[in-house]
C-alpha positions, 0 to 999 in steps of 0.5 A: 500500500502507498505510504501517505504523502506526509503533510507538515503541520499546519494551523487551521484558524477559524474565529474562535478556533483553531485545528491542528492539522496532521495530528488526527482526522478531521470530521467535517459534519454535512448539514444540508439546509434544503428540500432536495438534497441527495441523501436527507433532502427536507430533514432539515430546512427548518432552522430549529431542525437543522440547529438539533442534528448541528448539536448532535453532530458536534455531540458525535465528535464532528469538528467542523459544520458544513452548511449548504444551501443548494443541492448539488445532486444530478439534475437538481434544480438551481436556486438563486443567491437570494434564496440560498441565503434565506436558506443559510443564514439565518442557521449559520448566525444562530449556530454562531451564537450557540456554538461558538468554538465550533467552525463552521464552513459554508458550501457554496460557489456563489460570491454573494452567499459566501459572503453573506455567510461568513458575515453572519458567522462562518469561518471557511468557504467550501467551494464545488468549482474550485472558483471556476462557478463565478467570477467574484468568488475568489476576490471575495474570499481573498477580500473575507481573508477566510479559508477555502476548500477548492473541489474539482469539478468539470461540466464533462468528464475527461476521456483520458488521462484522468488523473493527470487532468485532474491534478492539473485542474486541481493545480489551476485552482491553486492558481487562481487563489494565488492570483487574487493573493489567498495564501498557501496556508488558506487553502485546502484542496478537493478530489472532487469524488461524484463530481465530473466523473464517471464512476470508474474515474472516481474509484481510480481517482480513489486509488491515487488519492496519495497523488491529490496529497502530494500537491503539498496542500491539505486534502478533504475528501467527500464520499459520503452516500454517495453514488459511487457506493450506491452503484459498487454495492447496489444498495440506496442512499440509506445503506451505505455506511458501511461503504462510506466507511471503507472509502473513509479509511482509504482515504487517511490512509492515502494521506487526507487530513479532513472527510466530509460525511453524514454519519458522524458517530460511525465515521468518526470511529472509523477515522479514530481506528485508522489514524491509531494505525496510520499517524501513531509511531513507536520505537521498541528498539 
């Protein structure tokens, strides 16, 4: 098995908070805010619903709260920035308050959202295109000084010389962020895994992630539920824990610092046993 790409230790501040990275996996934990969502789509669009399962997941050992406003599952029906952030705010301004030690990332990849956001009181902006899905959003978030999770993404699926593609788009979103001056320690990258890939290019991706690591920044991986478990397993959206977590040891193995998912108590434990075996170092000479 390939040796994870060994990261140096780095600080991630987020107002009141700030997460050693390197010493263990990170947990971020998924809130969706909407109607449709993929996996659990209406469960929580109310703000004293989404409150209750953002308590429970930090209860369950989640780090970091991912909220979004907007679907992103196949032929999902767009939303305007206005409603996204009818949607989002008001959550993330009352989680502030409540939960003020814990991180809390919006998941958008509109400016405007992303700045009302981290206004109201999120700390990291987790972007889908990796600043490709509009204009503004890398000046905003250079302008809000926060970090930035930047995911690969693409309309069509490459023919060939996927990985390679892939590192390489991954290397134009690091560029954009320099361009508009965000530095290195601000920014964490995405493989992008369900996004812009057939299911055969997410399970190579999958076995290169140590490839996505060794661009030198730190790396969140986002499997949860998802389709490539679904269709590896043949089983709906509600049965595949057990293959979000095989995906989630894969990938600390691999060397990511952060996964992104659904079941927090479950993956958590996951991440914990592996980390034992990866990131722990002993000398019996």
């Amino acid at each position: 098995m390939t040796q994870p790409a060994q990261q140096p230790k780095r600080l991630l501040k987020t107002g009141a908070s700030t997460l050693e990275i390197g010493n263990r996996t990170l947990i971020m934990g998924i809130l969706n805010v909407t109607p449709d969502s993929f996996s659990d789509g209406g469960r929580f669009d109310s703000v004293e619903a989404a409150l209750a399962h953002a308590r429970e997941m930090v209860a369950l050992g989640a780090d970091i709260l991912d909220i979004g406003g907007e679907s992103t599952r196949p032929g999902h029906a767009p939303v305007s920035a206005e409603e996204e952030i009818a949607r989002v705010v008001p959550v993330i301004r009352r989680l502030a308050q409540e939960l003020p030690h814990v991180p809390l990332s919006i998941d958008t990849f509109k400016a405007s959202v992303a700045r009302a956001a981290v206004e109201a009181g999120a700390h990291i902006v987790n972007d889908i295109w990796g600043f490709l899905g509009d204009s503004e959003m890398a000046q905003t978030c250079a302008d809000l000084g926060v970090p930035v999770i930047l995911m690969h993404n693409r309309d069509v699926p490459h023919e060939s010389r996927v990985l390679e593609n892939t590192l390489q788009e991954l290397r134009d979103c690091v560029a954009r962020a320099h361009a508009v001056g965000i530095p290195d320690e601000q920014i964490w990258l995405d493989p992008g895994i369900g996004f812009g890939k057939t299911y055969e290019h997410n399970l190579y991706v999958m076995q290169h992630l140590e490839k996505v690591c060794a661009l030198g920044y730190p790396v969140l991986l986002g499997t949860s539920r998802k389709s490539m478990i679904g269709h590896a397993l043949d089983l709906p959206v509600d049965q595949r824990v057990e293959g979000t977590a095989a995906t989630v040891a894969l990938g600390i193995v691999k060397g990511v610092e952060m996964v992104r998912v659904h079941d927090i108590q479950e993956m958590t434990r996951v991440a914990r046993m592996t980390d034992a075996m990866v990131r722990s170092t002993f000398s019996f000479q």
